[in-house]
mmCIF entry with sequence, helices, sheets and N, C-alpha, C, O atoms, coordinates in Angstrom:
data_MODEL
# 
_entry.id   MODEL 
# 
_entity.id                         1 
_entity.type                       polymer 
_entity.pdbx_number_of_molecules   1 
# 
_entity_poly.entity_id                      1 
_entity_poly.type                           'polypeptide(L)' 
_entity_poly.nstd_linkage                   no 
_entity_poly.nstd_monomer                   no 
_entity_poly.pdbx_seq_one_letter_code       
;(UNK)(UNK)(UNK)(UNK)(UNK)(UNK)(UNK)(UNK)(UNK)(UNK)(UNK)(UNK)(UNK)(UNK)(UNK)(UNK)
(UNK)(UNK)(UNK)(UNK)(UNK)(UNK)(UNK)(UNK)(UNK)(UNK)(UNK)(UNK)(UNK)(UNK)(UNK)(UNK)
(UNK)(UNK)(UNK)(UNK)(UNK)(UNK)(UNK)(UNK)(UNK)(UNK)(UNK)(UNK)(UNK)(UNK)(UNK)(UNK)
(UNK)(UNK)(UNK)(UNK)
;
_entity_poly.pdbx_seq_one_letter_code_can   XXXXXXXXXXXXXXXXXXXXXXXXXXXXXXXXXXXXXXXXXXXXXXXXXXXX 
_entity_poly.pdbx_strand_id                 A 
# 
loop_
_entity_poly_seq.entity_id 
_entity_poly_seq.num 
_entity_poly_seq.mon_id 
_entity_poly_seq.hetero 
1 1  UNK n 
1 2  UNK n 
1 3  UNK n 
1 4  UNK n 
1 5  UNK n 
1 6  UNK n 
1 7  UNK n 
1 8  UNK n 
1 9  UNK n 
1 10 UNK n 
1 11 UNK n 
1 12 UNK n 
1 13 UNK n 
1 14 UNK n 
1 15 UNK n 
1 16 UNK n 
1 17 UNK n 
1 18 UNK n 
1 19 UNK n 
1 20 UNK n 
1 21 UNK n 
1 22 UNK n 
1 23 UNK n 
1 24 UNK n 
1 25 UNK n 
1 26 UNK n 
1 27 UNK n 
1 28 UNK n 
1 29 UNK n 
1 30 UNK n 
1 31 UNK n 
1 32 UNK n 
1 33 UNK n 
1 34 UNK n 
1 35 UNK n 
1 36 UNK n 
1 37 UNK n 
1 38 UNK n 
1 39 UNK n 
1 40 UNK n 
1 41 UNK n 
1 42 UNK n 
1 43 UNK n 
1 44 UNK n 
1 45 UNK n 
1 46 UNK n 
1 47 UNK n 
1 48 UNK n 
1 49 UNK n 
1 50 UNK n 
1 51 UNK n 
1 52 UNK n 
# 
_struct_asym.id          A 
_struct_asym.entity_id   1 
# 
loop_
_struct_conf.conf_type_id 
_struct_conf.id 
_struct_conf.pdbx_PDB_helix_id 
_struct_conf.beg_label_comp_id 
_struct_conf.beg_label_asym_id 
_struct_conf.beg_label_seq_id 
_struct_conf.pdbx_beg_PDB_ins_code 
_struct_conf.end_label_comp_id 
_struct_conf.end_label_asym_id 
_struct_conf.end_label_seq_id 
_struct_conf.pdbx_end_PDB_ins_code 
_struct_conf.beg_auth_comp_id 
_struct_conf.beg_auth_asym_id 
_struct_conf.beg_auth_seq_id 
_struct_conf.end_auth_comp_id 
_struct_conf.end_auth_asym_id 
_struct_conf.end_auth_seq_id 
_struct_conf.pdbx_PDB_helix_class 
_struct_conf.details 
_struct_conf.pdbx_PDB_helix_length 
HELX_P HELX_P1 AA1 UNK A 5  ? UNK A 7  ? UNK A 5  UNK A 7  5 ? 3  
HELX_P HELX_P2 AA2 UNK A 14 ? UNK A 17 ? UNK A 14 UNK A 17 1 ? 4  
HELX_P HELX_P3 AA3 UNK A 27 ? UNK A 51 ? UNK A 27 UNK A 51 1 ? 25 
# 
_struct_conf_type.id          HELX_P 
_struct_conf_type.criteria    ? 
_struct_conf_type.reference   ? 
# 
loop_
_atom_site.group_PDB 
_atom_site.id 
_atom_site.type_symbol 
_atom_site.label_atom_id 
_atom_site.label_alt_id 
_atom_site.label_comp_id 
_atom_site.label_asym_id 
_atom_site.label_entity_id 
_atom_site.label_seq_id 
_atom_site.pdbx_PDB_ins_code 
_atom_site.Cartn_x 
_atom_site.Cartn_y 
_atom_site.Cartn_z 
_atom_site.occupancy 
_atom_site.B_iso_or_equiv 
_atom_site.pdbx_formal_charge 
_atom_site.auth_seq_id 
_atom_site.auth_comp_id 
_atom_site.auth_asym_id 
_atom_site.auth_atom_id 
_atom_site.pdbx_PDB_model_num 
ATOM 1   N N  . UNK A 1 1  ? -31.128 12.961 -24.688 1.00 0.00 ? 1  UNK A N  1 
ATOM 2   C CA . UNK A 1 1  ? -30.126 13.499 -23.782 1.00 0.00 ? 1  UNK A CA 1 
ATOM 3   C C  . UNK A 1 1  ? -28.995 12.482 -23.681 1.00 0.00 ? 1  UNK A C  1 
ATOM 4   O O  . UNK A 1 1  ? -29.078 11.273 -23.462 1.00 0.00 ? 1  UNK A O  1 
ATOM 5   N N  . UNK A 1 2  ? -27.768 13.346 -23.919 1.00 0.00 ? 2  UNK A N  1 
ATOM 6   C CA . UNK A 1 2  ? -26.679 11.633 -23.901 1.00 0.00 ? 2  UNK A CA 1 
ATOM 7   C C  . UNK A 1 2  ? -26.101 12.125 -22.488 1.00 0.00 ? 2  UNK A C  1 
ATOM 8   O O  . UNK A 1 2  ? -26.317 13.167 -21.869 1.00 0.00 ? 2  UNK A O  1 
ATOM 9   N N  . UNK A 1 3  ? -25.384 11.143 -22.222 1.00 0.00 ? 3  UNK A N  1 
ATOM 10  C CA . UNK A 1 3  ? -24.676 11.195 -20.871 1.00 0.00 ? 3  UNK A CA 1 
ATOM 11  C C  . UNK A 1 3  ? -22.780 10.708 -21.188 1.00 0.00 ? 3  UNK A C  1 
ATOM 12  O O  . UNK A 1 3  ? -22.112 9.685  -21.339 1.00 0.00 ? 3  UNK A O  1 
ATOM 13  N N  . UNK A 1 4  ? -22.541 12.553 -21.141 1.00 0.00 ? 4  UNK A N  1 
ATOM 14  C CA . UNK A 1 4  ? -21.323 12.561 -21.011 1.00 0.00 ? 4  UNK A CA 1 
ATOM 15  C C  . UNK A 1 4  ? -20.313 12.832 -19.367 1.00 0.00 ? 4  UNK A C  1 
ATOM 16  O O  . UNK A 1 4  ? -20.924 13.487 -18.523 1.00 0.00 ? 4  UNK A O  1 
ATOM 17  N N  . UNK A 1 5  ? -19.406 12.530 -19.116 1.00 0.00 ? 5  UNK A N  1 
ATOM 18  C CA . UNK A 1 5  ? -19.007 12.785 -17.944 1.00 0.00 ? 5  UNK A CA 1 
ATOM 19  C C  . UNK A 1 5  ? -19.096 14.147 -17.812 1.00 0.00 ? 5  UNK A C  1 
ATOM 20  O O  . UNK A 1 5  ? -19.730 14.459 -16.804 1.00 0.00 ? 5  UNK A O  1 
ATOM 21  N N  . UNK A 1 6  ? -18.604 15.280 -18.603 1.00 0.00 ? 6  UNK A N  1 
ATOM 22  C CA . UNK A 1 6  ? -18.613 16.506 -18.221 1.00 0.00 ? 6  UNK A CA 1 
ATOM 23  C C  . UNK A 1 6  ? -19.687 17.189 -17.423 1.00 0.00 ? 6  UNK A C  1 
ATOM 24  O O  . UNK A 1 6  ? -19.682 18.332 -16.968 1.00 0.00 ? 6  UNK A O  1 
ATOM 25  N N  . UNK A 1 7  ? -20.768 16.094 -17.332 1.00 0.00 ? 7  UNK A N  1 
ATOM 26  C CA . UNK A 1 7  ? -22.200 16.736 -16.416 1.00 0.00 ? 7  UNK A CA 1 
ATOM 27  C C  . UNK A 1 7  ? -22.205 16.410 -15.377 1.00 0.00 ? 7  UNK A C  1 
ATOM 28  O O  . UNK A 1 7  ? -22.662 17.105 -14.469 1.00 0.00 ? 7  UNK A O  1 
ATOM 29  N N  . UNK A 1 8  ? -21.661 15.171 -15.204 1.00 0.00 ? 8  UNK A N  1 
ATOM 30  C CA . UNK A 1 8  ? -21.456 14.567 -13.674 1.00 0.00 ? 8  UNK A CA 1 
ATOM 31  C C  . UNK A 1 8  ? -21.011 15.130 -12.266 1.00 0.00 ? 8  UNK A C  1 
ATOM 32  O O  . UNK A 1 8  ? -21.263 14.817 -11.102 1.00 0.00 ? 8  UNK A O  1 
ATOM 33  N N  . UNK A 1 9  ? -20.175 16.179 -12.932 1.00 0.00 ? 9  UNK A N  1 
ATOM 34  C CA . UNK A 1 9  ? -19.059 16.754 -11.816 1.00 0.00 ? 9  UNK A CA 1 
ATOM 35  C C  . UNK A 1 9  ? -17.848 16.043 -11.654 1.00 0.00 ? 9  UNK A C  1 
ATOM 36  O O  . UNK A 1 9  ? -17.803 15.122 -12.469 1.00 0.00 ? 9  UNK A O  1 
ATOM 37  N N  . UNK A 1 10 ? -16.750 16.103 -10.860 1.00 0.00 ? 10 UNK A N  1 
ATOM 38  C CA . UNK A 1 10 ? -15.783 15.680 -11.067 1.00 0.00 ? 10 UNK A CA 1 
ATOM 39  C C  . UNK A 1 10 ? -15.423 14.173 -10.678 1.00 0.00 ? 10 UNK A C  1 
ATOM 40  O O  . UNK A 1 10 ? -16.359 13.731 -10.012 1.00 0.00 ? 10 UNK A O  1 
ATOM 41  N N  . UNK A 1 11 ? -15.013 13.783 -10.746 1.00 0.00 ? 11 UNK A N  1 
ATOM 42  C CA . UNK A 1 11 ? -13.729 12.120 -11.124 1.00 0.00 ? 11 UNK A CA 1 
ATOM 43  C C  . UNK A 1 11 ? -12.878 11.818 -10.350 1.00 0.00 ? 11 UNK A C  1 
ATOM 44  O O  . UNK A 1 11 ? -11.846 12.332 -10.782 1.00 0.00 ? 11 UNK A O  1 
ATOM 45  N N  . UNK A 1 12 ? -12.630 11.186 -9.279  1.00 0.00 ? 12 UNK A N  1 
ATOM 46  C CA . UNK A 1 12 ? -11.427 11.436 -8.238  1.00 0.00 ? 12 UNK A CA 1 
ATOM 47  C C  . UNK A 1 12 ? -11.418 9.468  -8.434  1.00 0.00 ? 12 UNK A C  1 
ATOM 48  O O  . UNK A 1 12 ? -12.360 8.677  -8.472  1.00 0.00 ? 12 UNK A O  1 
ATOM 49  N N  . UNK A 1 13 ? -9.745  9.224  -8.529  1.00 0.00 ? 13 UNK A N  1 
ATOM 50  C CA . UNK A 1 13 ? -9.581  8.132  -8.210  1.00 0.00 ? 13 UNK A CA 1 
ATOM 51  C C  . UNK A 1 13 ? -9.842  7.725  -6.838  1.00 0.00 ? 13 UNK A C  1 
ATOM 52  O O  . UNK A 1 13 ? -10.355 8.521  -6.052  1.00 0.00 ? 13 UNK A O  1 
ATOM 53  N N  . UNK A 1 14 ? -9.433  6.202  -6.394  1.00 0.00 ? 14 UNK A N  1 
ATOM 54  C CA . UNK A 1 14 ? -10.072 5.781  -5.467  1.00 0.00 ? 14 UNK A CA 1 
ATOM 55  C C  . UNK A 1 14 ? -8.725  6.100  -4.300  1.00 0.00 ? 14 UNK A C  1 
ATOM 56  O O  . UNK A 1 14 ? -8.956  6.049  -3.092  1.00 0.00 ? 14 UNK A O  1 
ATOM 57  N N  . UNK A 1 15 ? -7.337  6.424  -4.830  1.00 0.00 ? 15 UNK A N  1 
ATOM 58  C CA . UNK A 1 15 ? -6.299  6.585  -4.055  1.00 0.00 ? 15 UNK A CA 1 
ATOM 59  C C  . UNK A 1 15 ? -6.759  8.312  -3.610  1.00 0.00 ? 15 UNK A C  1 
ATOM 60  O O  . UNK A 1 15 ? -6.287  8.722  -2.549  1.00 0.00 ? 15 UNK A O  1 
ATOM 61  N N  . UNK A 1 16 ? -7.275  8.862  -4.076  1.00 0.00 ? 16 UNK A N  1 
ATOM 62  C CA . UNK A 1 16 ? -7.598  10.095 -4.183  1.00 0.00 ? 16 UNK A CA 1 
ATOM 63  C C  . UNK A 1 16 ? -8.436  10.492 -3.096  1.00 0.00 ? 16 UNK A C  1 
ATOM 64  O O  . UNK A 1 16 ? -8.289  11.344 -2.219  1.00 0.00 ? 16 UNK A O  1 
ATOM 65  N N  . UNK A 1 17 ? -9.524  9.520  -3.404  1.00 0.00 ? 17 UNK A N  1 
ATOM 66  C CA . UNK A 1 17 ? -10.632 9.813  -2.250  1.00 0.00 ? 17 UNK A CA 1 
ATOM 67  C C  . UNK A 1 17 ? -10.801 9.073  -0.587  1.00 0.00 ? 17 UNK A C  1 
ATOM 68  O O  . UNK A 1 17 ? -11.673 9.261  0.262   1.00 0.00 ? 17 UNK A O  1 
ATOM 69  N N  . UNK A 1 18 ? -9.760  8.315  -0.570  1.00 0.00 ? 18 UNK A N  1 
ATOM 70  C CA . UNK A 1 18 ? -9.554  7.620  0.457   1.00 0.00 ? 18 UNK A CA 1 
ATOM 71  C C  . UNK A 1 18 ? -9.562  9.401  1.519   1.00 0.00 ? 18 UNK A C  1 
ATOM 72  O O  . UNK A 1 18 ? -9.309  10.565 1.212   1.00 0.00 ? 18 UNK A O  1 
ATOM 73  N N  . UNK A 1 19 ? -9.938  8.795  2.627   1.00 0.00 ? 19 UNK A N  1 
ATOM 74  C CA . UNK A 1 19 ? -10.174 9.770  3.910   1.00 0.00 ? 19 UNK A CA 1 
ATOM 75  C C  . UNK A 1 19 ? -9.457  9.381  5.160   1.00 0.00 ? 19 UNK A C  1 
ATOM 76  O O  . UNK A 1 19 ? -9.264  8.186  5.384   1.00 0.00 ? 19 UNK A O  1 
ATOM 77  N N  . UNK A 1 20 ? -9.019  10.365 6.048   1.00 0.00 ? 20 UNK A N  1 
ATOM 78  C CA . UNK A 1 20 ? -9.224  9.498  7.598   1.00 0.00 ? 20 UNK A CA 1 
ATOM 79  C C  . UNK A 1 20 ? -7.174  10.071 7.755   1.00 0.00 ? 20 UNK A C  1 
ATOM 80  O O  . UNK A 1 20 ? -6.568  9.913  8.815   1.00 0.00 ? 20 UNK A O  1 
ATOM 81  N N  . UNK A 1 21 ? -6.530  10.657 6.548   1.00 0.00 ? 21 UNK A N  1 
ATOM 82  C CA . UNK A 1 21 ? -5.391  10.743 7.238   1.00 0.00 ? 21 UNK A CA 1 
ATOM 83  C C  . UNK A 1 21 ? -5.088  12.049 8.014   1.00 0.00 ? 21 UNK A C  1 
ATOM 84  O O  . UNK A 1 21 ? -5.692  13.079 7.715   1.00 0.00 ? 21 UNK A O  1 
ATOM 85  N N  . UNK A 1 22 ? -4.246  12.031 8.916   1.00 0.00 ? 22 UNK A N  1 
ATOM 86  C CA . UNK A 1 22 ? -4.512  13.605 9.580   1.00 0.00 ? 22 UNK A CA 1 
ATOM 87  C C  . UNK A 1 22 ? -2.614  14.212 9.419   1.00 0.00 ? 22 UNK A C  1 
ATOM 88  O O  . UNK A 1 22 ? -1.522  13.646 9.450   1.00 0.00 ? 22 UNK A O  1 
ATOM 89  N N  . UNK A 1 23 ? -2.901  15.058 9.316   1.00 0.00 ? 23 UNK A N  1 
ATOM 90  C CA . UNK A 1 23 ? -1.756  15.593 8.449   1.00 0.00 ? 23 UNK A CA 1 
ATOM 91  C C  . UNK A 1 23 ? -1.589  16.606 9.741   1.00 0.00 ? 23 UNK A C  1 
ATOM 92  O O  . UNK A 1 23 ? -2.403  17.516 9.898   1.00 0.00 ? 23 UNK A O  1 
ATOM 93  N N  . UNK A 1 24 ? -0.516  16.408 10.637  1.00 0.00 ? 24 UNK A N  1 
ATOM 94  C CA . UNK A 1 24 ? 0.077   17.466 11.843  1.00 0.00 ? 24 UNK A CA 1 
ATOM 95  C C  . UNK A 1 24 ? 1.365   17.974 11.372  1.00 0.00 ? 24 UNK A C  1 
ATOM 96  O O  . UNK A 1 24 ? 2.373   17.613 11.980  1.00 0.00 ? 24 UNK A O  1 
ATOM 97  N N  . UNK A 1 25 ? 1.483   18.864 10.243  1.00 0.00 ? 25 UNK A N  1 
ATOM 98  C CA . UNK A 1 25 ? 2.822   19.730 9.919   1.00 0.00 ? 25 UNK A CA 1 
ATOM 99  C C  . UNK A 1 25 ? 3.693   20.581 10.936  1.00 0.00 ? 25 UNK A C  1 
ATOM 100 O O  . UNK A 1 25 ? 4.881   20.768 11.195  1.00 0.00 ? 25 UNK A O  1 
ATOM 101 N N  . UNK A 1 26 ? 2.499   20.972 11.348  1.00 0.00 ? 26 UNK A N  1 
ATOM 102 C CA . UNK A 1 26 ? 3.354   22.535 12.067  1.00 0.00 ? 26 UNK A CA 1 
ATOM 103 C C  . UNK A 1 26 ? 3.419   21.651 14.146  1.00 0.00 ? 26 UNK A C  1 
ATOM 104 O O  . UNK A 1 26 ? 3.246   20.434 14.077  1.00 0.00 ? 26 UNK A O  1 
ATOM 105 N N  . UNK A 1 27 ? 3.558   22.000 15.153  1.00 0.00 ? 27 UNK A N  1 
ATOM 106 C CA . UNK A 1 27 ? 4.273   22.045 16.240  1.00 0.00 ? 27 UNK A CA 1 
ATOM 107 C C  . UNK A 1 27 ? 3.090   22.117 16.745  1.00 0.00 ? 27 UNK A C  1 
ATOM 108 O O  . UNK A 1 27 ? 2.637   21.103 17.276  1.00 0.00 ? 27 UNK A O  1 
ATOM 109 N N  . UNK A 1 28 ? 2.300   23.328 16.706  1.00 0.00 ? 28 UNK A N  1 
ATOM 110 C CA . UNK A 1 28 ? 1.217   23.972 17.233  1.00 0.00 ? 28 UNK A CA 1 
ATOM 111 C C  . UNK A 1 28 ? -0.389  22.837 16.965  1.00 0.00 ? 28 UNK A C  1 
ATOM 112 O O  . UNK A 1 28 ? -1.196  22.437 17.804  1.00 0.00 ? 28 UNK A O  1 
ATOM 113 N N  . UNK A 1 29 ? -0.324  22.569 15.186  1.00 0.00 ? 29 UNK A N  1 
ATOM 114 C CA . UNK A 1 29 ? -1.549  21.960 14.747  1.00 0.00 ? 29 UNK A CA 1 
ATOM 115 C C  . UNK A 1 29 ? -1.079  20.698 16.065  1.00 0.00 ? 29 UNK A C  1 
ATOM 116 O O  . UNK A 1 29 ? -1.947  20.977 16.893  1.00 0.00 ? 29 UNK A O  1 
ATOM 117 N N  . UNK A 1 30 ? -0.490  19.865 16.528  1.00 0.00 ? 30 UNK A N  1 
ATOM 118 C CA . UNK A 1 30 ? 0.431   18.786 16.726  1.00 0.00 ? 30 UNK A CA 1 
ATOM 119 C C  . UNK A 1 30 ? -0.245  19.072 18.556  1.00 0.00 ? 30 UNK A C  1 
ATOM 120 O O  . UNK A 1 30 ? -0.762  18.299 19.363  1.00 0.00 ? 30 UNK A O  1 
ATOM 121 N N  . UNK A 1 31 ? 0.028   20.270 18.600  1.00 0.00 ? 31 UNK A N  1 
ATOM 122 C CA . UNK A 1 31 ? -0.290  20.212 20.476  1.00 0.00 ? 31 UNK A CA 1 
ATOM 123 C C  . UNK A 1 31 ? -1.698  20.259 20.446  1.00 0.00 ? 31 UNK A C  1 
ATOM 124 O O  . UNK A 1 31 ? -2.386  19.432 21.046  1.00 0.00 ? 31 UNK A O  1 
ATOM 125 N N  . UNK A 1 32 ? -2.139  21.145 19.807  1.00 0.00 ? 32 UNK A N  1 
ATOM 126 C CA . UNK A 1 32 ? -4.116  21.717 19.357  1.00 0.00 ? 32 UNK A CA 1 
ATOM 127 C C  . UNK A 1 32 ? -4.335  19.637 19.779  1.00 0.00 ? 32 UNK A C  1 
ATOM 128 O O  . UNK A 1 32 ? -4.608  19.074 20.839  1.00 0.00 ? 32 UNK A O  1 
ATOM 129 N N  . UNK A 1 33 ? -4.115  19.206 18.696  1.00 0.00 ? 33 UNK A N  1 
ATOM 130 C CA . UNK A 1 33 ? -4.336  18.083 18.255  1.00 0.00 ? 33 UNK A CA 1 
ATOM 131 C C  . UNK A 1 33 ? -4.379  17.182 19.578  1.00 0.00 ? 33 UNK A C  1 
ATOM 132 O O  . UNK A 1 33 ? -5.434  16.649 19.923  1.00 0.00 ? 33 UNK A O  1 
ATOM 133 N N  . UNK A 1 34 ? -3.245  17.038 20.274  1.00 0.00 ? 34 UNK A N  1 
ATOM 134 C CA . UNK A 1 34 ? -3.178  16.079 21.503  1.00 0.00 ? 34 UNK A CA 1 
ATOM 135 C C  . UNK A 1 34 ? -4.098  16.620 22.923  1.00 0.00 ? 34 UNK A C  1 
ATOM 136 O O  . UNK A 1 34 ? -4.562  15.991 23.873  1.00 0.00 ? 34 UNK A O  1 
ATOM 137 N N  . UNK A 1 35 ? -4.108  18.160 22.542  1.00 0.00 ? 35 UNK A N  1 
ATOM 138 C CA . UNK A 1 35 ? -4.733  18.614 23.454  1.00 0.00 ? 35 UNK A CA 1 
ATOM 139 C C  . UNK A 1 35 ? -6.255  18.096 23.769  1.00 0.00 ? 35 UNK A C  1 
ATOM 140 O O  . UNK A 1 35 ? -6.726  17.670 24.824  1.00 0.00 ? 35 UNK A O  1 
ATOM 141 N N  . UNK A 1 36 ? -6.765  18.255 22.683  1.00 0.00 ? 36 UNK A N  1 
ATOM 142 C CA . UNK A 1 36 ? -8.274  17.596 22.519  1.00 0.00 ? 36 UNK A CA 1 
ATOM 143 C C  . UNK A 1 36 ? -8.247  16.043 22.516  1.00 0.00 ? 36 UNK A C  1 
ATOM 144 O O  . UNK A 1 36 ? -9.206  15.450 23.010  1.00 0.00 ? 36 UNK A O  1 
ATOM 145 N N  . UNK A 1 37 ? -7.279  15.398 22.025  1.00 0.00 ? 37 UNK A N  1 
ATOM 146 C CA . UNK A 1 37 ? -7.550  13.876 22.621  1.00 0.00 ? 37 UNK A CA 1 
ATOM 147 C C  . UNK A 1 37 ? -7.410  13.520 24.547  1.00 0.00 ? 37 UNK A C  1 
ATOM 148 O O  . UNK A 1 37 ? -7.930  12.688 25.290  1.00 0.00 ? 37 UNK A O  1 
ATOM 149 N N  . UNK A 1 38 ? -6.523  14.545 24.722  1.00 0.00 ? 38 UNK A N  1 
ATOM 150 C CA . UNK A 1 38 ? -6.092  14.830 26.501  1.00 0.00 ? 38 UNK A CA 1 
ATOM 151 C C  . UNK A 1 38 ? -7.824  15.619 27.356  1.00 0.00 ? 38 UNK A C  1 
ATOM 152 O O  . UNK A 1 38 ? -8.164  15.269 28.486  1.00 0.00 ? 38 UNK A O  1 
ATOM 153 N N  . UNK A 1 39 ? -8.515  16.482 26.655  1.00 0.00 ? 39 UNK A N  1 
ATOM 154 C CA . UNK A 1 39 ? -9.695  17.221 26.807  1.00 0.00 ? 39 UNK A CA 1 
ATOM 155 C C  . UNK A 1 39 ? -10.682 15.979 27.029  1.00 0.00 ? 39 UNK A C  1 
ATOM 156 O O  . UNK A 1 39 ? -11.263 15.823 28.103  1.00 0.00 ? 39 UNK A O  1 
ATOM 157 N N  . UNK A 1 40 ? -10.873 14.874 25.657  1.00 0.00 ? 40 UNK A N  1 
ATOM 158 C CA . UNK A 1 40 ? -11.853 14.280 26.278  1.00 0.00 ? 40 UNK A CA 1 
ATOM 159 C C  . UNK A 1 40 ? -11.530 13.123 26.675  1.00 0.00 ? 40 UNK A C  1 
ATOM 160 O O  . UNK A 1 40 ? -12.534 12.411 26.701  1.00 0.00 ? 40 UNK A O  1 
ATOM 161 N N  . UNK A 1 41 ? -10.429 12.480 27.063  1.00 0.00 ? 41 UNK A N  1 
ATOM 162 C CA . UNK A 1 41 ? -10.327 11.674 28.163  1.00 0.00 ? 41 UNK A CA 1 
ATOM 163 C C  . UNK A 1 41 ? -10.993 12.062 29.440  1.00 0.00 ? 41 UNK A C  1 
ATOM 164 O O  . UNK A 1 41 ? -12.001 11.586 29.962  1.00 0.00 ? 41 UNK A O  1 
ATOM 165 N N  . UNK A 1 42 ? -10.078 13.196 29.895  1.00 0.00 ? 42 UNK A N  1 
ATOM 166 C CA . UNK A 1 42 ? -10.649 14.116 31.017  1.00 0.00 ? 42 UNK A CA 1 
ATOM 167 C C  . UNK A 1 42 ? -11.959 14.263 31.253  1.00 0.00 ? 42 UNK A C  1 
ATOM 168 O O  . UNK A 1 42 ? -12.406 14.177 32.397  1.00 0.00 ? 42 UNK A O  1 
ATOM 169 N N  . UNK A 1 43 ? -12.849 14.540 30.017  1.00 0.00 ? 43 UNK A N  1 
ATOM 170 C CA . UNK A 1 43 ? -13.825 15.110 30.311  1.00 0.00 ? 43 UNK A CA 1 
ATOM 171 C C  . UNK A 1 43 ? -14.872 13.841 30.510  1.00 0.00 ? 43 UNK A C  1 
ATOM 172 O O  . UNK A 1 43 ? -15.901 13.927 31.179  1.00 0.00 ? 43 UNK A O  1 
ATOM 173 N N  . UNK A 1 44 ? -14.309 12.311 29.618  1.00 0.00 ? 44 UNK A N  1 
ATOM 174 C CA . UNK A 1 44 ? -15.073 11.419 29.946  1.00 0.00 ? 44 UNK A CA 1 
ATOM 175 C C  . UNK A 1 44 ? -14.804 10.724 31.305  1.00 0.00 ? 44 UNK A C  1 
ATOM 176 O O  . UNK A 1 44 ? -15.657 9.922  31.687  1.00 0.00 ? 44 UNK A O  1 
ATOM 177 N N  . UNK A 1 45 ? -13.547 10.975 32.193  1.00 0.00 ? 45 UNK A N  1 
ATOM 178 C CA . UNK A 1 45 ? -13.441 10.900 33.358  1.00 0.00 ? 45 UNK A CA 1 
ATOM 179 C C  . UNK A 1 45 ? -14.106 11.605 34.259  1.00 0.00 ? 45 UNK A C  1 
ATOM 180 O O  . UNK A 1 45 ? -14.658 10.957 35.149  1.00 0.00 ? 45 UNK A O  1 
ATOM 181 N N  . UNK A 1 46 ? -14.229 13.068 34.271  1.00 0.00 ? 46 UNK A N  1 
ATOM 182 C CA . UNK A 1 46 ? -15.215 13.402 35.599  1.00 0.00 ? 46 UNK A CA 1 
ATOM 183 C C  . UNK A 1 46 ? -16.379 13.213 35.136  1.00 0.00 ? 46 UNK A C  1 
ATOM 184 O O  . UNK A 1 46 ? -17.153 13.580 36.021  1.00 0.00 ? 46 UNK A O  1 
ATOM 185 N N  . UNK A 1 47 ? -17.296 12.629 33.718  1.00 0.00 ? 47 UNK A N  1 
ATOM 186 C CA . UNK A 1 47 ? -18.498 12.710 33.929  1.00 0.00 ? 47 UNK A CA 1 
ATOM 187 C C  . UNK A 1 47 ? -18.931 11.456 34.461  1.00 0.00 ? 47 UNK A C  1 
ATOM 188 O O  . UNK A 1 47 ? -20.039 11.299 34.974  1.00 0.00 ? 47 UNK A O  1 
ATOM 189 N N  . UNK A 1 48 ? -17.841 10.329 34.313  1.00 0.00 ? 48 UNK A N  1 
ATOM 190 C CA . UNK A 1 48 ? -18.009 9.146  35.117  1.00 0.00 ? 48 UNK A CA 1 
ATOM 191 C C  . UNK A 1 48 ? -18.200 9.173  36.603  1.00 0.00 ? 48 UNK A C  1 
ATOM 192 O O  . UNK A 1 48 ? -19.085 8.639  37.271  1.00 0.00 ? 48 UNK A O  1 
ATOM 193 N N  . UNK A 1 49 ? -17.293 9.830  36.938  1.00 0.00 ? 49 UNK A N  1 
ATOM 194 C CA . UNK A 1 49 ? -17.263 10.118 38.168  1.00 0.00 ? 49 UNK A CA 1 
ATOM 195 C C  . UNK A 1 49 ? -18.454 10.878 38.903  1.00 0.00 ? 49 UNK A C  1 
ATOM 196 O O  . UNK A 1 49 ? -18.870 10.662 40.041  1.00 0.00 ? 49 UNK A O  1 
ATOM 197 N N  . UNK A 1 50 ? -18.915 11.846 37.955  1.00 0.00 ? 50 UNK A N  1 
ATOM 198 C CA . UNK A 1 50 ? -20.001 12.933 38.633  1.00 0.00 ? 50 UNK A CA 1 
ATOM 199 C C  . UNK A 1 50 ? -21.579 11.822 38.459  1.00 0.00 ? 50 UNK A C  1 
ATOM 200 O O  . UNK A 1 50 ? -22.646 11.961 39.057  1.00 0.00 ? 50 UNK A O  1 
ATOM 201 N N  . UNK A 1 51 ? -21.266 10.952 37.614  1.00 0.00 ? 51 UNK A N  1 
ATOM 202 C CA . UNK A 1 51 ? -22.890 10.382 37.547  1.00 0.00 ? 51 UNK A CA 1 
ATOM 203 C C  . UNK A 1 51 ? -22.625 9.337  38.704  1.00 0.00 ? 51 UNK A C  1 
ATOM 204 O O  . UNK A 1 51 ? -23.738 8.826  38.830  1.00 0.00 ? 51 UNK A O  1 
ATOM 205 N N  . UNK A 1 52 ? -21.811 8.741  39.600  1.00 0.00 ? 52 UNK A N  1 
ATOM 206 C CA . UNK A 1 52 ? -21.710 8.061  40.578  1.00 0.00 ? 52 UNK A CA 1 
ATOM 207 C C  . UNK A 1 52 ? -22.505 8.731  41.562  1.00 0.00 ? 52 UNK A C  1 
ATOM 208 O O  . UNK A 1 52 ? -22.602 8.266  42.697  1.00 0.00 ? 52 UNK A O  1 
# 
């Protein structure tokens, strides 16, 4: 059995596969987006509060 790449599946450079950027195009993705960082502030604030 030889080992050619074509069996492997695919090949992605390393600029390629880098992760982690967040891409907010539109207005809406942009509010969604802040909304949920604003959600769990909040939400880690009253549970602080409620376990007092």
């Amino acid at each position: 059995m030889s080992k050619d790449r074509d069996g492997e599946g695919p090949v992605f450079s390393g600029q390629d596969a880098r992760q982690g950027e967040i891409i907010l195009r539109t207005r809406t993705r942009r509010i969604i987006f802040i909304a949920g960082l604003v959600g769990i502030v909040v939400l880690a604030l009253v549970l602080s509060i409620a376990v007092r």
